[in-house]
ChimeraX commands (.cxc) that place a marker at each C-alpha (Angstrom):
marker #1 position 43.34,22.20,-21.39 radius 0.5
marker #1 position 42.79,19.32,-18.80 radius 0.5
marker #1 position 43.51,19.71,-15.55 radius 0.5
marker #1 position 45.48,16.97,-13.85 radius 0.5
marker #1 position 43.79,17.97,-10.07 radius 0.5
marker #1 position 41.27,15.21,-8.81 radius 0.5
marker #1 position 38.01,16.05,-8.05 radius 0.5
marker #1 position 37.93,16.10,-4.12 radius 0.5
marker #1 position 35.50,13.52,-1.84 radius 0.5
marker #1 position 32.18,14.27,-1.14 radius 0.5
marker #1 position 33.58,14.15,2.89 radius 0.5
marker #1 position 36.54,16.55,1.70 radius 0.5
marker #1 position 33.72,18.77,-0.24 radius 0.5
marker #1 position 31.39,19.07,3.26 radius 0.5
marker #1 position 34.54,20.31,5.20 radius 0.5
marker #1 position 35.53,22.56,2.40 radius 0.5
marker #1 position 32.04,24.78,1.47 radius 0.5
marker #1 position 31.34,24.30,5.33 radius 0.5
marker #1 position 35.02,26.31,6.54 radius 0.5
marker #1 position 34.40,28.41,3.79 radius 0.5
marker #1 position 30.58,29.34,4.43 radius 0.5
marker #1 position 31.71,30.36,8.43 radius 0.5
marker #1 position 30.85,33.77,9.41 radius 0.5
marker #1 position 32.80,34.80,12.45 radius 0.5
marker #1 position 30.58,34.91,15.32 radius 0.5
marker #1 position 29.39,31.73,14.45 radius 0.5
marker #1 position 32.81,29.77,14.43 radius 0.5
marker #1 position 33.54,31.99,17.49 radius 0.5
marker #1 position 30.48,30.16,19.16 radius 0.5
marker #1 position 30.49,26.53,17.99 radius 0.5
marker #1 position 34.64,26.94,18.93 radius 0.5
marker #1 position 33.89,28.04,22.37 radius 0.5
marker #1 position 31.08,25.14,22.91 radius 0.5
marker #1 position 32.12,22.31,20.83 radius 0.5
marker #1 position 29.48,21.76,18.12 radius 0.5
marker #1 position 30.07,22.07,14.22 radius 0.5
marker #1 position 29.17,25.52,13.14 radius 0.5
marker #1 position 27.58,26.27,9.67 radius 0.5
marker #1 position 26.50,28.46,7.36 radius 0.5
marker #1 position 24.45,27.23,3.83 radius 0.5
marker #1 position 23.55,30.09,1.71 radius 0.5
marker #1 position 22.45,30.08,-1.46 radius 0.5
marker #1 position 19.60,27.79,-0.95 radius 0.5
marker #1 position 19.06,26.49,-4.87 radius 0.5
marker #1 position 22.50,25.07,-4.75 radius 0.5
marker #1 position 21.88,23.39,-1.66 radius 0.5
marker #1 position 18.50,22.02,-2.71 radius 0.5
marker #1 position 20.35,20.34,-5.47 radius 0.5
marker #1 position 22.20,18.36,-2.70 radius 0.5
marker #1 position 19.78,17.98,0.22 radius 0.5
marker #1 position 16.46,17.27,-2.57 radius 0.5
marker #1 position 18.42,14.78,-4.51 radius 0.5
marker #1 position 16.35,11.85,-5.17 radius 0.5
marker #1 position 19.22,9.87,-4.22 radius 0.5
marker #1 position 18.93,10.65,-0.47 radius 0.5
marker #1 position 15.61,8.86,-0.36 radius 0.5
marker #1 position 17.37,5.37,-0.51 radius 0.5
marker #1 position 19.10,5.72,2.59 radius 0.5
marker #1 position 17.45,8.77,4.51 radius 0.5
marker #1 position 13.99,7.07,4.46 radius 0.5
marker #1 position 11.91,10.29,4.74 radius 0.5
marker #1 position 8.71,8.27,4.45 radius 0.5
marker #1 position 9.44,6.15,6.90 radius 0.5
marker #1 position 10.95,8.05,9.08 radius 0.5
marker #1 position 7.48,10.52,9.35 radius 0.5
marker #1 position 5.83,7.26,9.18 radius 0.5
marker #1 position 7.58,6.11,12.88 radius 0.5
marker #1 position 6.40,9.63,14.33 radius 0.5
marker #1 position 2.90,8.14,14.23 radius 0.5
marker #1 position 1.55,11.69,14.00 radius 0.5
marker #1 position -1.79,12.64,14.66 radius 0.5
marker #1 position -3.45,15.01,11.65 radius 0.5
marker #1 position -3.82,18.10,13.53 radius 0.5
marker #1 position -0.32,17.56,15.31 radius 0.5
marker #1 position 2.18,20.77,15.53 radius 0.5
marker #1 position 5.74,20.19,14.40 radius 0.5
marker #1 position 8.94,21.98,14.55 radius 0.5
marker #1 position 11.46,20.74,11.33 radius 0.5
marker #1 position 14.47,22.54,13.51 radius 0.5
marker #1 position 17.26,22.41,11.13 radius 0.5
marker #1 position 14.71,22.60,7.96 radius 0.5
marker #1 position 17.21,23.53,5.56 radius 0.5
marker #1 position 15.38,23.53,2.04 radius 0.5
marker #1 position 12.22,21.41,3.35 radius 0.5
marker #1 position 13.44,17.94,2.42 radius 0.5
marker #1 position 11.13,16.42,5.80 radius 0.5
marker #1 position 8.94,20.25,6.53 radius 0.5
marker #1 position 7.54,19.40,3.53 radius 0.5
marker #1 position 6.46,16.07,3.98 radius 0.5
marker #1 position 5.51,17.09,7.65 radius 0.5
marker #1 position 3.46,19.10,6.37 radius 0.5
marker #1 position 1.45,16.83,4.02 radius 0.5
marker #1 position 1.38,14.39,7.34 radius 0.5
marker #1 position -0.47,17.11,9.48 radius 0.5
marker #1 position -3.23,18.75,7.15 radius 0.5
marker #1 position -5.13,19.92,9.95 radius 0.5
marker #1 position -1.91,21.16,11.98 radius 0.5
marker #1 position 0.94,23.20,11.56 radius 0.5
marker #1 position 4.87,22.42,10.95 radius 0.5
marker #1 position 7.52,25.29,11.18 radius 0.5
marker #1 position 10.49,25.33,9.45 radius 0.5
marker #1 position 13.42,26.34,11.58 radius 0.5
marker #1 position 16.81,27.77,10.21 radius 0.5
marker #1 position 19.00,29.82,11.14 radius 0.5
marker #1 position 20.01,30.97,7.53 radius 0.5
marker #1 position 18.21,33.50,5.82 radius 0.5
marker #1 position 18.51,32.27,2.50 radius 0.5
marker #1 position 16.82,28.98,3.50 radius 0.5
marker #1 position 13.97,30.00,5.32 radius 0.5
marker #1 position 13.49,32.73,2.17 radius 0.5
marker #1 position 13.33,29.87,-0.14 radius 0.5
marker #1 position 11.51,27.39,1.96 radius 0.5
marker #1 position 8.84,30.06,2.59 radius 0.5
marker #1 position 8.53,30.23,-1.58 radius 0.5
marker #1 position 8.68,26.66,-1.73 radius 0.5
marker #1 position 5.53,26.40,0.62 radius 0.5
marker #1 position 4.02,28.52,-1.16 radius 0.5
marker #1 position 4.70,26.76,-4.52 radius 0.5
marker #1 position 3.46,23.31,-3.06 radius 0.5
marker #1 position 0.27,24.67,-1.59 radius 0.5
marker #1 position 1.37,24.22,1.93 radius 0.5
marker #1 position -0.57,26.55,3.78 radius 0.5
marker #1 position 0.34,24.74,7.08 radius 0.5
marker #1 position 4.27,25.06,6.77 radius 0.5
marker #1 position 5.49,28.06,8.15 radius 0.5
marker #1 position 9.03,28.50,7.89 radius 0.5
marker #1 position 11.01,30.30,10.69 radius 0.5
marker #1 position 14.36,32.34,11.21 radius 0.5
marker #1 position 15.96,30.85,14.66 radius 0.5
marker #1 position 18.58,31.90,16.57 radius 0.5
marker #1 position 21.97,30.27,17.03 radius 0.5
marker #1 position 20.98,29.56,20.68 radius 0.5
marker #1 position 17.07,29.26,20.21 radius 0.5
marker #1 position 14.67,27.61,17.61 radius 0.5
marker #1 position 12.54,30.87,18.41 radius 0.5
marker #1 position 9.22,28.58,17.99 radius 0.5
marker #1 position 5.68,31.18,17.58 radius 0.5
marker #1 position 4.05,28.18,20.08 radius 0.5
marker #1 position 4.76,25.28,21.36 radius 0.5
marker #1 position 5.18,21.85,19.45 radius 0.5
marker #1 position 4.08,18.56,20.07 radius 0.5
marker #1 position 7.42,17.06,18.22 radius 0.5
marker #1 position 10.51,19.10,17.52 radius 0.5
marker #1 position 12.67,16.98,14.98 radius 0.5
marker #1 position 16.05,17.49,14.60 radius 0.5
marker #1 position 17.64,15.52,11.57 radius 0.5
marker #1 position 21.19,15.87,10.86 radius 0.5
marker #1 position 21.53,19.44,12.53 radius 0.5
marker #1 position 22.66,18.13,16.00 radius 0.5
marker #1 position 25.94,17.88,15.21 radius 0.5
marker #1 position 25.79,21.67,14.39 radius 0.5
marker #1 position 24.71,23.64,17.43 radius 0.5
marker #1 position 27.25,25.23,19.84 radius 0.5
marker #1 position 25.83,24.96,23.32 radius 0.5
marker #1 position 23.34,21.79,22.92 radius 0.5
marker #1 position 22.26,21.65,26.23 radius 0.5
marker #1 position 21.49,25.13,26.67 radius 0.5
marker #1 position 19.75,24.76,22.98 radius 0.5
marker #1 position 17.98,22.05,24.44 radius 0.5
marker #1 position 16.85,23.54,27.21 radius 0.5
marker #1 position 14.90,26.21,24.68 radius 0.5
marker #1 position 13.60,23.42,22.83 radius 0.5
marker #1 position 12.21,21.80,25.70 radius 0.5
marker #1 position 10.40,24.93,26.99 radius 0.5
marker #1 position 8.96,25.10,23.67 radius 0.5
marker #1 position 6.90,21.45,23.85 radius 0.5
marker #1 position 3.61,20.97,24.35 radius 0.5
marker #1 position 2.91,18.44,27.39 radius 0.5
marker #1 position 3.63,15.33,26.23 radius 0.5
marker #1 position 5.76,16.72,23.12 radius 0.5
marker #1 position 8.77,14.37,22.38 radius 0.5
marker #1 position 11.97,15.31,20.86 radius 0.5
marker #1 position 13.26,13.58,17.96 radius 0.5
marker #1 position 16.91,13.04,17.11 radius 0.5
marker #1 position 18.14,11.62,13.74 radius 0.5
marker #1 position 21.99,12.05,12.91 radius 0.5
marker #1 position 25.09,9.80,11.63 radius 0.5
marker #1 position 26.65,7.29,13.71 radius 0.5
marker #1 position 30.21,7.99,14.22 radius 0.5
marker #1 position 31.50,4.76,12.20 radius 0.5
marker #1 position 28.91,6.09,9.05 radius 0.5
marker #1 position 30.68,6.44,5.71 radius 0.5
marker #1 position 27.92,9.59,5.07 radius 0.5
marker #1 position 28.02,12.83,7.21 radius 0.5
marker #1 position 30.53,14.88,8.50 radius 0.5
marker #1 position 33.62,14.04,9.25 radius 0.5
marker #1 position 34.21,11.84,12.47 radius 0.5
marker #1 position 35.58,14.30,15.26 radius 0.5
marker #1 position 31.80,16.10,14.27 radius 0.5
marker #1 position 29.49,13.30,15.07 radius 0.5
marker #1 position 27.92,12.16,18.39 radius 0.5
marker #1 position 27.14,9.12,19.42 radius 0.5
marker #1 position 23.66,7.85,20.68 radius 0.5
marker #1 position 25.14,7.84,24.41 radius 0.5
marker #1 position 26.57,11.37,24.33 radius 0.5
marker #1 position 23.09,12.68,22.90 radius 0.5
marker #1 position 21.19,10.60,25.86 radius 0.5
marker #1 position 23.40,11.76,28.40 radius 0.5
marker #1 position 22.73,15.53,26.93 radius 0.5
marker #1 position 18.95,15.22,26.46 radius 0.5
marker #1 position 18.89,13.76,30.17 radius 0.5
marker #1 position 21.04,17.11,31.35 radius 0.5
marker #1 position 17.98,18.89,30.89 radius 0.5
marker #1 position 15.13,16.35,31.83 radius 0.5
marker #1 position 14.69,13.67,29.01 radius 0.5
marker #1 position 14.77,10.03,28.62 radius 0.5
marker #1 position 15.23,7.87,26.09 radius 0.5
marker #1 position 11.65,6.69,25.07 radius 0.5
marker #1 position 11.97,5.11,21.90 radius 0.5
marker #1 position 14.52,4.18,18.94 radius 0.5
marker #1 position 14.20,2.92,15.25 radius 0.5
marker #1 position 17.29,0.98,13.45 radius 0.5
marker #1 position 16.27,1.30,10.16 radius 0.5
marker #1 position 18.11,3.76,8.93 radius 0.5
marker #1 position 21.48,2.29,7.79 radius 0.5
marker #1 position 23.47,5.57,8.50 radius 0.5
marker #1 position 21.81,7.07,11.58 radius 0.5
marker #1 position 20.67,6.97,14.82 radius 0.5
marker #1 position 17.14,7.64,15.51 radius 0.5
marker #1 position 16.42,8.38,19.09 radius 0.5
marker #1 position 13.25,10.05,20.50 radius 0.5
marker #1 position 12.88,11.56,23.82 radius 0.5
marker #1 position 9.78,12.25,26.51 radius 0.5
marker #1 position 10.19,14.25,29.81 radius 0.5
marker #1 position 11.64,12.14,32.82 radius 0.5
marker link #1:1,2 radius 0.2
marker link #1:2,3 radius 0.2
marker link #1:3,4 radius 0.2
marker link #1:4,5 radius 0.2
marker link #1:5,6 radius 0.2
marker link #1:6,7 radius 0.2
marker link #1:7,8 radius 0.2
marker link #1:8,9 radius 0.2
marker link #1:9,10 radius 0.2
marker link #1:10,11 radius 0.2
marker link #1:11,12 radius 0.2
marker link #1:12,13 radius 0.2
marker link #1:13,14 radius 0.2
marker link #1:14,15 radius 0.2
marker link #1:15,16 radius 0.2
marker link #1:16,17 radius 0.2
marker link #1:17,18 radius 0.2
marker link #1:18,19 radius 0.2
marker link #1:19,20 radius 0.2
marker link #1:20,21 radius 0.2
marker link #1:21,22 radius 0.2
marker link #1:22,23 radius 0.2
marker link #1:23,24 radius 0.2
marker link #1:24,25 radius 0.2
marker link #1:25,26 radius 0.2
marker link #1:26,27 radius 0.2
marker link #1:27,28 radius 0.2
marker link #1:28,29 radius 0.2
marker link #1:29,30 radius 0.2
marker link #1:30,31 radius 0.2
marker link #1:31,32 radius 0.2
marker link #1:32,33 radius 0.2
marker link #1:33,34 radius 0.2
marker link #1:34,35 radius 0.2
marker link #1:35,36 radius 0.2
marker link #1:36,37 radius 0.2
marker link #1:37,38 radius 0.2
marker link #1:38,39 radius 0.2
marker link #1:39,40 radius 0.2
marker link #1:40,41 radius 0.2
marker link #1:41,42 radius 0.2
marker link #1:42,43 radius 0.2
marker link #1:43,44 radius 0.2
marker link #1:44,45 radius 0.2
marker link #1:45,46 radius 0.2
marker link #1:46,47 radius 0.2
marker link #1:47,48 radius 0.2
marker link #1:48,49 radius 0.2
marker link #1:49,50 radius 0.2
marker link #1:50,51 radius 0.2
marker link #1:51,52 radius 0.2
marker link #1:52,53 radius 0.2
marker link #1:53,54 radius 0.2
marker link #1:54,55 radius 0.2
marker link #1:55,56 radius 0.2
marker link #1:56,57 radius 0.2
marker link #1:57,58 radius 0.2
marker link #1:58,59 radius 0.2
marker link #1:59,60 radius 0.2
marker link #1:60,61 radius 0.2
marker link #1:61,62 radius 0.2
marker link #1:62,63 radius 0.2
marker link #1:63,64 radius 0.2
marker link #1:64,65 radius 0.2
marker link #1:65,66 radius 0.2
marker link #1:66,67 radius 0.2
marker link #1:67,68 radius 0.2
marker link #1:68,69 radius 0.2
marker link #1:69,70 radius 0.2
marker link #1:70,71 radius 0.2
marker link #1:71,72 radius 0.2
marker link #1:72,73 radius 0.2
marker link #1:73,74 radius 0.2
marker link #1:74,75 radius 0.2
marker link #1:75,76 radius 0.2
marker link #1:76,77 radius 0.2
marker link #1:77,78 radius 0.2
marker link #1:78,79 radius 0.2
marker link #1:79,80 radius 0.2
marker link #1:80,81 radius 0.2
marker link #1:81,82 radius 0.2
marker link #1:82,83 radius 0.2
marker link #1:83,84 radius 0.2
marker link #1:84,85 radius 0.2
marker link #1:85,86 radius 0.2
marker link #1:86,87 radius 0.2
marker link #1:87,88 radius 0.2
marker link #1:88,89 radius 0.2
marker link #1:89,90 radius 0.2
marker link #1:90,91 radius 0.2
marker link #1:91,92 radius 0.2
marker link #1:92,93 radius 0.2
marker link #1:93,94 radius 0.2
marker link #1:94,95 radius 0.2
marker link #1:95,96 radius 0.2
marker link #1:96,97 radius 0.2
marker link #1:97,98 radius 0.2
marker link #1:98,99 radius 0.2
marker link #1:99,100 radius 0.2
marker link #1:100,101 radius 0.2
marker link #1:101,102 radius 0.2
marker link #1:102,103 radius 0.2
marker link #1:103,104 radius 0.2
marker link #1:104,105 radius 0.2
marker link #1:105,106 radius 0.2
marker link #1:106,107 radius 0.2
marker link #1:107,108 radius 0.2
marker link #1:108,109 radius 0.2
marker link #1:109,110 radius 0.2
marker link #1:110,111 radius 0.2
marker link #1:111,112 radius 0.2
marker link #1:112,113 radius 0.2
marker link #1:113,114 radius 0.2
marker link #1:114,115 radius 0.2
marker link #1:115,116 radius 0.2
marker link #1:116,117 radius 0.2
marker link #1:117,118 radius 0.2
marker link #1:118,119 radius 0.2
marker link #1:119,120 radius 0.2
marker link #1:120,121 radius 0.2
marker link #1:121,122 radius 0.2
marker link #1:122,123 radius 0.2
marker link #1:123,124 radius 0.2
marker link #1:124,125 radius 0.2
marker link #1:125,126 radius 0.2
marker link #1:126,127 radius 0.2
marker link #1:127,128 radius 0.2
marker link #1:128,129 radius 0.2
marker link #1:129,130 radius 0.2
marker link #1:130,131 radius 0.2
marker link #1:131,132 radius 0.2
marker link #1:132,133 radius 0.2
marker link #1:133,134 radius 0.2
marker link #1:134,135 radius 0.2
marker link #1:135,136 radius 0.2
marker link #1:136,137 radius 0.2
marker link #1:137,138 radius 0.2
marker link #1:138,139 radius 0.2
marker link #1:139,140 radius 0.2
marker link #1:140,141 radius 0.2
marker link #1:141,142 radius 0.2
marker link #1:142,143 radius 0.2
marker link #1:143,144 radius 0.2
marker link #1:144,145 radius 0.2
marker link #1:145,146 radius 0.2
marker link #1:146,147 radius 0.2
marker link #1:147,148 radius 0.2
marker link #1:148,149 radius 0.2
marker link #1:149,150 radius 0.2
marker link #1:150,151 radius 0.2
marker link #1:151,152 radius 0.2
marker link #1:152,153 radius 0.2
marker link #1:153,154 radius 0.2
marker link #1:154,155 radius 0.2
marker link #1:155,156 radius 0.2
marker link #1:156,157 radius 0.2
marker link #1:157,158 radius 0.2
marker link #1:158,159 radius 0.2
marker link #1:159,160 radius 0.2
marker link #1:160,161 radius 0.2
marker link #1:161,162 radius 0.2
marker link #1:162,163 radius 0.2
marker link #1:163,164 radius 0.2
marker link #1:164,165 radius 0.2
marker link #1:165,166 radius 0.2
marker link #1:166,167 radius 0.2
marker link #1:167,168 radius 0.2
marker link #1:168,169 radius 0.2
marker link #1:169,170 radius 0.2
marker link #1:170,171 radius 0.2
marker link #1:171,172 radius 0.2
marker link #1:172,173 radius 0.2
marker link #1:173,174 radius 0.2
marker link #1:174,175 radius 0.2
marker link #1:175,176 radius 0.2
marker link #1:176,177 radius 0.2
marker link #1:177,178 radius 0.2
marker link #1:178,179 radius 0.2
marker link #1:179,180 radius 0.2
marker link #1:180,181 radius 0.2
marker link #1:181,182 radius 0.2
marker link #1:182,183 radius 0.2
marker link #1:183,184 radius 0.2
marker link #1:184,185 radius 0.2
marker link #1:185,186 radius 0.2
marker link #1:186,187 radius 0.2
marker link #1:187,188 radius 0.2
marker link #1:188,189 radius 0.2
marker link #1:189,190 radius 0.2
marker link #1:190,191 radius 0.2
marker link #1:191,192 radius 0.2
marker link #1:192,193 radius 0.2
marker link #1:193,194 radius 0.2
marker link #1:194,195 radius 0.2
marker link #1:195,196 radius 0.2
marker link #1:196,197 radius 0.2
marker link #1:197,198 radius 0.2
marker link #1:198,199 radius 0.2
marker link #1:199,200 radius 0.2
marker link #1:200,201 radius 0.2
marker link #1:201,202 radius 0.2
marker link #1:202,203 radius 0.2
marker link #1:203,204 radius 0.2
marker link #1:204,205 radius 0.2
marker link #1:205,206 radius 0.2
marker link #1:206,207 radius 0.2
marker link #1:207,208 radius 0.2
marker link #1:208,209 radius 0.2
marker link #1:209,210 radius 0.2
marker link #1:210,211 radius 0.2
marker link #1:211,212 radius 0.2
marker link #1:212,213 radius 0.2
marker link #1:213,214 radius 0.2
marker link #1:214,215 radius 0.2
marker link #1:215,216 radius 0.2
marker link #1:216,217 radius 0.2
marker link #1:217,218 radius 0.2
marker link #1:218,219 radius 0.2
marker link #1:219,220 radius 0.2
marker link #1:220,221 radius 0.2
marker link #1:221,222 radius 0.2
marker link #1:222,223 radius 0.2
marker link #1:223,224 radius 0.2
marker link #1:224,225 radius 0.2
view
């Protein structure tokens, strides 16, 4: 027997598996600071979704590790790492450095550890974080943050953390949907670029550098003031 319900929009989806995924202290947090809280477990699923071939037509992974201009032996933090999608080819960008893969979800760092393992990245480390600290082993040169800013409750105290965990020199990088974007969540989430400048310079960064080729996103990166 057919049902007569319509399948719901990819937006409605998000909001749905994303209410539904909340733990309580988490909602309690992102509620009581203002950012999107989530939870994304099982990580197979997921990778069907954030891996999807698809994505690279519009997401521009390439050439988005491409504009960071790394050097080979840099040290990256993928803060927000999810299944890999950019660790990964982070990784294959810095052979002679190291890239950690930051989540705050079990599951995901579980399977991005096995997926590391399965692509014969010995420099990809992948990392449990905290809700209020990417909980870095050393400090980065780059900490990239795509699609995950959104997400975090207090950003400028998260920011703060990040910025203690740089390198001198180190740059943060800042890649998320523009509020008018068809893609992402849904509007009251997103930021615009001026909100996340005025945030990043709350805590002692400025605006270095931005790249408008990605159709859906902003791509912002920031140097110490």
């Amino acid at each position: 027997m057919k049902s007569n319900q319509r399948n719901p929009s990819p937006r409605a989806l998000y909001a749905l598996v994303t209410g539904l995924l909340l733990s309580t202290a988490a909602c309690k947090h992102a509620t009581n600071h203002g950012g999107m809280p989530h939870r994304f477990e099982n990580a197979e699923e997921w990778a069907k979704r954030f891996d999807d071939p698809e994505r690279d037509t519009w997401q521009k992974p390439d050439e988005v590790v491409a504009a960071l201009a790394l050097p080979e032996d840099a040290k990256v933090a993928d803060i927000g790492a999810g299944t890999g999608y950019f660790a990964v080819r982070l990784a294959r960008a810095v052979p002679k450095g190291r890239v950690y893969g930051v989540d705050i979800e079990p599951d995901m760092v579980r399977y991005l550890g096995e997926r590391a393992k399965r692509e014969n990245l010995s420099n990809l480390e992948p990392v449990l974080g905290g809700a209020e600290e990417p909980r870095l082993p050393e400090p980065v040169d780059v900490a990239l943050i795509v699609d995950t800013y959104h997400h975090f409750g207090d950003r400028v105290a998260y920011l703060r953390r990040v910025g203690e965990s740089l390198r001198p020199g180190g740059r943060v990088v800042i890649i998320d949907y523009r509020k008018e974007s068809a893609k992402g969540p849904p509007a009251e989430h997103k930021l615009s670029p001026e909100q996340v400048e005025r945030e990043l310079g709350s805590v002692g960064f400025r605006l270095s550098g931005r790249h408008d080729f990605l159709p859906y996103q902003y791509f912002l990166v920031f140097e110490r003031g």
